[in-house]
C-alpha positions as CSV (number, residue, x, y, z in Angstrom):
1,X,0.0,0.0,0.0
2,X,1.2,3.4,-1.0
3,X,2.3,5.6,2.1
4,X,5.2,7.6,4.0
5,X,8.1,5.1,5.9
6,X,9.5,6.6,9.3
7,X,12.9,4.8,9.5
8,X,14.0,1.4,7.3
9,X,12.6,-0.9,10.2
10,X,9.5,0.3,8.8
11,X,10.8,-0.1,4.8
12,X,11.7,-3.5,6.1
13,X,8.0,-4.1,6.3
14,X,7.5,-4.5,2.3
15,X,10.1,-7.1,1.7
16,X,8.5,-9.5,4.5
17,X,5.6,-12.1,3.3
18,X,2.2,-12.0,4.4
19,X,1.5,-15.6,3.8
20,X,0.8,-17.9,7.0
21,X,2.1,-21.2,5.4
22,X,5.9,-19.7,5.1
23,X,5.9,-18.4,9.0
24,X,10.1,-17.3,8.4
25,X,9.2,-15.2,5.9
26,X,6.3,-13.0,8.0
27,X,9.9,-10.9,9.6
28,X,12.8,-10.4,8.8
29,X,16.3,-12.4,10.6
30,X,19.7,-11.6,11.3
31,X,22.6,-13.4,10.0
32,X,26.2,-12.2,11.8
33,X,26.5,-8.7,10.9
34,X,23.6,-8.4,8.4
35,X,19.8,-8.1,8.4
36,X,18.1,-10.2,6.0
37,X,13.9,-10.3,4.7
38,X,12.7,-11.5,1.5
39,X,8.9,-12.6,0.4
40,X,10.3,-14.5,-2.9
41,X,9.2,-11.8,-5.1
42,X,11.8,-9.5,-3.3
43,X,14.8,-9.3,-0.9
44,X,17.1,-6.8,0.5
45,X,20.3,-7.4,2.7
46,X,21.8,-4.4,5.2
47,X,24.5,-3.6,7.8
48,X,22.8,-4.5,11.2
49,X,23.8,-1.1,12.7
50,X,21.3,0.6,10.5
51,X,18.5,-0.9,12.1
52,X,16.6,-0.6,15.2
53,X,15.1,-3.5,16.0
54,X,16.1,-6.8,17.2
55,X,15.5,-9.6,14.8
56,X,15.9,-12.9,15.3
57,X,18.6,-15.7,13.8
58,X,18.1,-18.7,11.3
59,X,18.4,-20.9,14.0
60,X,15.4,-19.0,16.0
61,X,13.1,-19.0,13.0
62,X,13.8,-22.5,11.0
63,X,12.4,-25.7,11.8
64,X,14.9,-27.8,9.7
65,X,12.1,-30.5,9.6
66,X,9.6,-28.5,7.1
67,X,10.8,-27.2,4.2
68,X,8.3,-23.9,4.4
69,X,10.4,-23.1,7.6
70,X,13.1,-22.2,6.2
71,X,15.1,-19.5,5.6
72,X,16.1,-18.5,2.2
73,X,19.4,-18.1,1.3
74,X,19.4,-14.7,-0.6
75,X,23.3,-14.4,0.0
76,X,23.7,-17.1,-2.6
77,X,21.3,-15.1,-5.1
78,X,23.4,-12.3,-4.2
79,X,26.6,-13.9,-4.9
80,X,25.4,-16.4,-7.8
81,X,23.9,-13.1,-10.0
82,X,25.8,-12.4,-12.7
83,X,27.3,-8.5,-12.3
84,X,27.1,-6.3,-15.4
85,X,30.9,-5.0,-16.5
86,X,29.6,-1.3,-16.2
87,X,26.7,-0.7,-13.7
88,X,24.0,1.3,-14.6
89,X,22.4,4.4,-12.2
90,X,19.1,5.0,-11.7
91,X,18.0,8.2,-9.7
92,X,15.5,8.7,-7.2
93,X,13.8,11.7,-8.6
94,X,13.3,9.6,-12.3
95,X,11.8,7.0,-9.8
96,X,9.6,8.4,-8.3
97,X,8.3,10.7,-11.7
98,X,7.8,7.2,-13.0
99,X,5.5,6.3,-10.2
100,X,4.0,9.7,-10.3
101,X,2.5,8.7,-13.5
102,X,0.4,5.5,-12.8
103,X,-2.8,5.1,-11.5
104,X,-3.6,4.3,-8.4
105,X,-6.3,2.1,-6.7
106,X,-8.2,2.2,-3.2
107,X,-7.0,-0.6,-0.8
108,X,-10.4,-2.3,0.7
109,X,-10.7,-3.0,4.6
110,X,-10.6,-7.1,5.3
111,X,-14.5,-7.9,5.5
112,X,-15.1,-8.5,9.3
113,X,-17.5,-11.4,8.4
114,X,-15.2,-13.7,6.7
115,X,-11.7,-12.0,8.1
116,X,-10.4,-11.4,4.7
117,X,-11.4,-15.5,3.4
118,X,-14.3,-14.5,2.0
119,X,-15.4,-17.7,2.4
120,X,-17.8,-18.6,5.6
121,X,-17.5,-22.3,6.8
122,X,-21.0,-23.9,7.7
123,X,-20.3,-25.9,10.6
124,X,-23.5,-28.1,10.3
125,X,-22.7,-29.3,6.3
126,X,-19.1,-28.9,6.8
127,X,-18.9,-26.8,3.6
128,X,-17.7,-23.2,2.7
129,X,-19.8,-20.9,1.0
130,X,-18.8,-17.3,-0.1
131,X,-19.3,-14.4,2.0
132,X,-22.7,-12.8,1.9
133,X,-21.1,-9.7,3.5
134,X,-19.1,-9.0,0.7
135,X,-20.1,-11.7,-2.0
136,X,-16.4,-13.6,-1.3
137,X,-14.3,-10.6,-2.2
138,X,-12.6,-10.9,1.4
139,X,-13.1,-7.0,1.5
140,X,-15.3,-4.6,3.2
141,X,-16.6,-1.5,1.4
142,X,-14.3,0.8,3.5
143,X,-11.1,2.4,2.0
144,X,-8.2,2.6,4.0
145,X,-5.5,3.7,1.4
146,X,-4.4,3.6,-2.1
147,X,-2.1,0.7,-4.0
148,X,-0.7,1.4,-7.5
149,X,-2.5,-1.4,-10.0
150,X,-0.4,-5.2,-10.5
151,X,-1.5,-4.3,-14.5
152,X,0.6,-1.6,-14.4
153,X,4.5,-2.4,-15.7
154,X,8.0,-0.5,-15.0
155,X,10.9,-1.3,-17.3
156,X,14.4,-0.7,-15.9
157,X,17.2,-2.2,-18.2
158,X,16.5,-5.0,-20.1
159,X,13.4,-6.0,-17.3
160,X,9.4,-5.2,-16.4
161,X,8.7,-5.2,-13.0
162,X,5.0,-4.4,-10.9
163,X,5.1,-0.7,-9.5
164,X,4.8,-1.8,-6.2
165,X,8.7,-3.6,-5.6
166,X,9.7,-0.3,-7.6
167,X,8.3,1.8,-4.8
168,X,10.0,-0.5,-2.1
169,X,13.3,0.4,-3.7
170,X,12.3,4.3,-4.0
171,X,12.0,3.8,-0.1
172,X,14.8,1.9,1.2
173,X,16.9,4.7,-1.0
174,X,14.8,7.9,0.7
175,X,15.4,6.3,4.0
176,X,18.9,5.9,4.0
177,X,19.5,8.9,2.3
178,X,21.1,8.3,-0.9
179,X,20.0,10.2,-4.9
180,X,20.3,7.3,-6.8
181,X,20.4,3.3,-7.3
182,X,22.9,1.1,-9.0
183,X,21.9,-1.8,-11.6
184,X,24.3,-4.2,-10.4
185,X,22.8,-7.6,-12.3
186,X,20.8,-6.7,-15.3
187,X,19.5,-10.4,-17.0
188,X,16.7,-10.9,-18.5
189,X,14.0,-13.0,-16.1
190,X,16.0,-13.7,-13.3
191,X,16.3,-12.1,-10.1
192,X,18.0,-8.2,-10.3
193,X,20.7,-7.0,-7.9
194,X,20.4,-2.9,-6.9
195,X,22.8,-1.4,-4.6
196,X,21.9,1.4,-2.4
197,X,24.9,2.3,-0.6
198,X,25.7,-0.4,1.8
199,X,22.3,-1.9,1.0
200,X,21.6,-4.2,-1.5
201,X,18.2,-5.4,-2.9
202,X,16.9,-8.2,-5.3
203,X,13.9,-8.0,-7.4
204,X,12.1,-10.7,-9.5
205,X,11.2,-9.1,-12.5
206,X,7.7,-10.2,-14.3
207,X,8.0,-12.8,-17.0
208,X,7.0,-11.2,-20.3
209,X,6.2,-13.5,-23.2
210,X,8.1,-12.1,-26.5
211,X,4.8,-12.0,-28.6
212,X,3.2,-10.0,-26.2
213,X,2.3,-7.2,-28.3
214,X,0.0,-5.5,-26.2
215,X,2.4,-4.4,-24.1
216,X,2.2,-0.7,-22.1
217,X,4.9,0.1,-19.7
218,X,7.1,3.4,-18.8
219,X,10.1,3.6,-19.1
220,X,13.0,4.7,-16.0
221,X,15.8,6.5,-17.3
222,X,19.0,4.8,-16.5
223,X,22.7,5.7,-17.7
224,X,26.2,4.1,-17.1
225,X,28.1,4.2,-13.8
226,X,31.4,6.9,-14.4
């Protein structure tokens, strides 16, 4: 959801999963000197110092009996992507003109009937029937905020990617305070490396078929590293 980040504990928040069946991934974890979080869709690795919190270890989090408890190892996708010869720079101000430019859509309330399912068990048939509350949407009619749209597509380099990673990287560059972002890894459908100062981020970029002629997107300027 669109909105204004206090500190990077906060930014942290968008890289975490939301999804009950991978519990490691609802926070992020600490690993020696660096804080980790990553939802499969998106990672990012920092210096411990720069955050406030505590967080726990791999050890505290995994259950090395299940494989959905356990931790990813987004080191190795750091280390395994393939770095272009000169990196490419991105700047925060053509980021966030790019995002200035795409619609935006009202985030719903979870329906309090169904808490979000949208689905309502029936305990004397044992089956599930949808919500009459909200018809099995899972939301309410209330509007607590804005999202940017999944339709909506951002190319940087040679990738697409859904406007709402692109804000996430906007953010973790406000909050630590630096103009621009570096295109470390730039291949095509497979996950891409940004630096931000001591910080580095990895985003899976969407899968676009070749014959996909219908294709919208906008553009972010980039230019070579000097």
């Amino acid at each position: 959801m669109i909105r204004k980040y206090q500190d990077i504990d906060e930014v942290l928040g968008m890289f975490v999963s939301t999804d009950s069946l991978r519990p490691v991934l609802l926070k992020p974890w600490r690993v020696g000197r660096f804080v980790f979080a990553g939802n499969g869709h998106i990672a990012i690795k920092l210096p411990a110092v720069m955050v406030k919190q505590k967080y726990p270890t791999i050890a505290e989090l995994e259950d090395p009996t299940c494989k959905l408890k356990k931790v990813p190892d987004v080191q190795r996708v750091i280390d395994d992507a393939t770095l272009l010869e000169s990196p490419i720079v991105v700047t925060v101000q053509d980021i966030r003109k790019t995002l200035l430019k795409l619609d935006t859509e009202p985030v719903y309330e979870d329906c309090e009937g169904c808490k979000g399912t949208g689905k309502i068990h029936c305990v004397f048939c044992g089956h599930d029937y949808d919500c009459e509350d909200c018809d099995g949407s899972g939301k309410s009619n209330v509007a607590i905020g804005k999202d940017f749209s999944i339709n909506d597509n951002i190319k940087i380099g040679n990738n697409y990617f859904f406007p709402n990673v692109v804000f996430a990287l906007l953010w973790v560059a406000k909050i630590s305070g630096y103009d621009e972002v570096v295109l470390k890894s730039n291949e095509v459908r497979k996950m891409v490396l940004f630096d931000v100062g001591e910080i580095q981020v990895l985003i899976a970029p969407k899968h676009v078929d070749d014959d996909y002629y219908d294709f919208q997107f906008y553009e972010i300027e980039i230019r070579e590293m000097v």
